[in-house]
C-alpha positions as CSV (number, residue, x, y, z in Angstrom):
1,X,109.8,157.1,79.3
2,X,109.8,153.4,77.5
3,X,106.8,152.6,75.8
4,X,104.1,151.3,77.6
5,X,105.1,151.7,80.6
6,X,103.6,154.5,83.6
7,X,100.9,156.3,82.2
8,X,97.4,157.4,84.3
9,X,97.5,153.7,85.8
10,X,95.4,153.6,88.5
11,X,98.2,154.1,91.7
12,X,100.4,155.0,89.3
13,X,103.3,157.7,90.7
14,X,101.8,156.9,94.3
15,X,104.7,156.4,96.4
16,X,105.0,153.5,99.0
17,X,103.8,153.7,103.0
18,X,106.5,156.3,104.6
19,X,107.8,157.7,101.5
20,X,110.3,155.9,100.5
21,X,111.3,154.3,97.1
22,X,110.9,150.6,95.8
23,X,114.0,150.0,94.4
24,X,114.2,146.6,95.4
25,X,112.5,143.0,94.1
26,X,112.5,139.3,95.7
27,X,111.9,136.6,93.4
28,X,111.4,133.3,96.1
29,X,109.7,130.2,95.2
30,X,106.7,129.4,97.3
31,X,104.4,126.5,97.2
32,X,100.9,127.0,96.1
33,X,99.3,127.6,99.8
34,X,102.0,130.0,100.3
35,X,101.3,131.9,97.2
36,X,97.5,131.7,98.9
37,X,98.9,132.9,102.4
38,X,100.8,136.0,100.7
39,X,97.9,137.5,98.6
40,X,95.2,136.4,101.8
41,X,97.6,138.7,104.1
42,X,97.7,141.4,101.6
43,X,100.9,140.9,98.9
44,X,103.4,142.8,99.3
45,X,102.3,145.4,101.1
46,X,101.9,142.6,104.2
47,X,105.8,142.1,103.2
48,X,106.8,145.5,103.2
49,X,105.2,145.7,106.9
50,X,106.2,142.9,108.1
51,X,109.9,143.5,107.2
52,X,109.9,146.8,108.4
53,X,108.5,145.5,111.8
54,X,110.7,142.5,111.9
55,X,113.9,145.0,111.5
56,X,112.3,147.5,114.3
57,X,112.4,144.7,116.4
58,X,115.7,143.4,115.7
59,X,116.8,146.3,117.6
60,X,116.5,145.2,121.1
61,X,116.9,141.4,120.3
62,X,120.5,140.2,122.4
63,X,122.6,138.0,119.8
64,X,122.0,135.1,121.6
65,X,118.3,135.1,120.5
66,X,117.8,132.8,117.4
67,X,115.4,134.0,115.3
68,X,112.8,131.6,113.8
69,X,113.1,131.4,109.9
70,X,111.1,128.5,108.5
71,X,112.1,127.5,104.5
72,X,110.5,124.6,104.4
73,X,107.8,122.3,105.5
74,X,108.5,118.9,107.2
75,X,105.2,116.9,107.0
76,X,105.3,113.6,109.2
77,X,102.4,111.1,110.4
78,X,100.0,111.9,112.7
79,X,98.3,108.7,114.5
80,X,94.5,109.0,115.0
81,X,95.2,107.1,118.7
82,X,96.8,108.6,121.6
83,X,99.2,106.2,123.3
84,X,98.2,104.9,127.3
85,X,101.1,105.6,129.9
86,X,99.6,102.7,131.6
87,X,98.9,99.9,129.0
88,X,99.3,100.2,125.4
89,X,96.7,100.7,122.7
90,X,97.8,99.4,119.2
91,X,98.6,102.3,116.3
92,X,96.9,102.1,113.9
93,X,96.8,103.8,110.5
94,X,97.6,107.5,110.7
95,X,94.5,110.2,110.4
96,X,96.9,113.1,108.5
97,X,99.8,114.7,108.6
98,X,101.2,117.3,111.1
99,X,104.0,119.9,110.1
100,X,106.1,121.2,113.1
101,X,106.4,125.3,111.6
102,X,102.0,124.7,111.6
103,X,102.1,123.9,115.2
104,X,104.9,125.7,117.1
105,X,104.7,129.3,114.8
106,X,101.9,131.6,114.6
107,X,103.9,134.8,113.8
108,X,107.3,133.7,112.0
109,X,109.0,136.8,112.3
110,X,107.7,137.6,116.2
111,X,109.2,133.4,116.9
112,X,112.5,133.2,118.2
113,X,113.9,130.2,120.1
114,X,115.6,130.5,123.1
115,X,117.5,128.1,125.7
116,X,116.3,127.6,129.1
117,X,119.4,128.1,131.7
118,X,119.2,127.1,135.2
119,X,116.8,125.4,137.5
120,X,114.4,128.2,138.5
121,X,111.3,127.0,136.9
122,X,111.9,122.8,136.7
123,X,108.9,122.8,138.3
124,X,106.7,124.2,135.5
125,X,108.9,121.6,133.5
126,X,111.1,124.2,132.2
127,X,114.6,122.2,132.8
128,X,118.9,123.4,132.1
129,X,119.3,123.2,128.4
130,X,115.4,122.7,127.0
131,X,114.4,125.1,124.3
132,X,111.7,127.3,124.4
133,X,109.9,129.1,121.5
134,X,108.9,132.6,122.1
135,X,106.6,134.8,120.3
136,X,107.5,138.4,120.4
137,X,104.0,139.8,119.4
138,X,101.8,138.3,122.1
139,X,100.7,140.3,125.1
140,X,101.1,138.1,128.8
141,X,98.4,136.8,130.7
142,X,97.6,136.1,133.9
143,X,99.7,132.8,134.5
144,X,101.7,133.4,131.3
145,X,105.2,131.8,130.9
146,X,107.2,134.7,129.6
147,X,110.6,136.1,128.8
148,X,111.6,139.5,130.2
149,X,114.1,141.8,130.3
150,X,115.2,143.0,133.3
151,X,118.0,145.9,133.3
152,X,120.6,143.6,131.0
153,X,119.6,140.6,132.3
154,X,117.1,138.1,131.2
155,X,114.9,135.9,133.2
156,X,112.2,133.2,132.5
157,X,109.3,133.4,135.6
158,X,105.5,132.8,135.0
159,X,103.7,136.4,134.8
160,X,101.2,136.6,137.9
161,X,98.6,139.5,137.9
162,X,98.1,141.3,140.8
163,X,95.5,144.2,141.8
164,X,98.4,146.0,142.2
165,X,100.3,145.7,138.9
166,X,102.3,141.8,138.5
167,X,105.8,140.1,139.8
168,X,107.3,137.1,137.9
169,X,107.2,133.9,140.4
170,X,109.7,131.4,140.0
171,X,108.7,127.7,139.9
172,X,110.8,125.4,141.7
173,X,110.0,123.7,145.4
174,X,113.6,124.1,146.5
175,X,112.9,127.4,147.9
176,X,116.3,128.5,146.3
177,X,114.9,130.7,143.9
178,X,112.8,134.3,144.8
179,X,110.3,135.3,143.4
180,X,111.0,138.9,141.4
181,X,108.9,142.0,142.0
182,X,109.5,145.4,139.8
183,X,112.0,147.7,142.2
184,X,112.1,151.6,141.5
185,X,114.8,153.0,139.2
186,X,115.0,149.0,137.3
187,X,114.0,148.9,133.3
188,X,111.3,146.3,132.9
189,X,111.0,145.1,128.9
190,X,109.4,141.9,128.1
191,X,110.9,140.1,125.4
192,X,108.1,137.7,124.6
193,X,105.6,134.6,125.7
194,X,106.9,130.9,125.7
195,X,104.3,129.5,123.5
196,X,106.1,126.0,123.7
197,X,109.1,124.4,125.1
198,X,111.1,121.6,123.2
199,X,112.9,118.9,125.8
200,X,115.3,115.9,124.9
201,X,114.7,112.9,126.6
202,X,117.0,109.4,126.5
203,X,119.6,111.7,126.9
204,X,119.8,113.0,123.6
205,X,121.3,116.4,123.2
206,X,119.3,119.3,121.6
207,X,121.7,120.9,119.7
């Protein structure tokens, strides 16, 4: 045993949560309310958890699911005025400072973004190509936007509650699209909740 080192430390030969051994250390540079956000969490045993969950649920994620993995933060202005569809009302100075990974992620390793195919729900302005950004750890409401898993397909439909159990209801005039009801012998799974959905406009391609 090297000197100074184990001992009757308090913890010390206590093993980790499910038995297994640490064998393994990350060294990442973090800024100062990071640091703050680790230890208010709880350090690395928040970590350990939250790896071990984040690999659990890698399981049943399809490969074209990209996972949400923010490195860094992007602060830009945020204007103290809102600006009138109708006339405009002059900007002035800027209040703060708004960082996109603050206001689209709650849970970073529940976010994954996804793309919006077809026409189905245009009408909750859900259009071909947007992206939408979906938290895995939230539980639907009534009225809910969500992802789910349907056999091996996946659909996008707004969760509606029912007294007798819920249906996904498509959102688009047309008529062209059903809504979709939970048949015997199908496997329901929901993926997760659309928390926000990201559109181009002009045009410009989201790539």
């Amino acid at each position: 045993m090297t000197k100074g080192r184990g001992g009757k430390r308090d913890n010390a030969g206590r093993k980790p949560l499910g038995d297994e051994t640490l064998s393994s250390t990350i060294i990442a540079r973090v800024t100062p309310e990071q640091k703050e956000t680790f230890k208010a969490n709880g350090g690395g045993q928040w970590l350990r958890c939250s790896l071990t969950n984040l690999k659990e649920s890698r399981q049943s994620i399809p490969a074209w699911a990209q996972a949400v993995m923010p490195v860094h933060h992007a602060a830009v202005p945020l204007f103290e005025y809102s600006v009138q569809a109708g006339f405009p009302s002059p900007a002035e100075s800027y209040k703060e400072t708004l960082d996109f990974n603050d206001l689209l992620i709650e849970n970073a390793p529940a976010t994954f973004v996804l793309r919006v195919s077809g026409q189905s729900m245009i009408d909750a302005g859900m259009c071909d190509g947007d992206l939408m950004v979906v938290d895995r750890s939230r539980t639907p409401k009534n009225n809910d936007i969500v992802v789910m898993q349907i056999d091996n397909d996946y659909t996008v439909k707004r969760f509606i509650k029912t007294s007798d159990g819920f249906y996904l209801k498509a959102e688009n005039s047309s008529g062209l699209y059903h809504d979709i009801y939970p048949q015997e012998g199908q496997e329901w799974h929901l993926f997760g909740v659309v928390n926000f959905v990201i559109k181009a406009l002009s045009g410009k391609a989201l790539t």
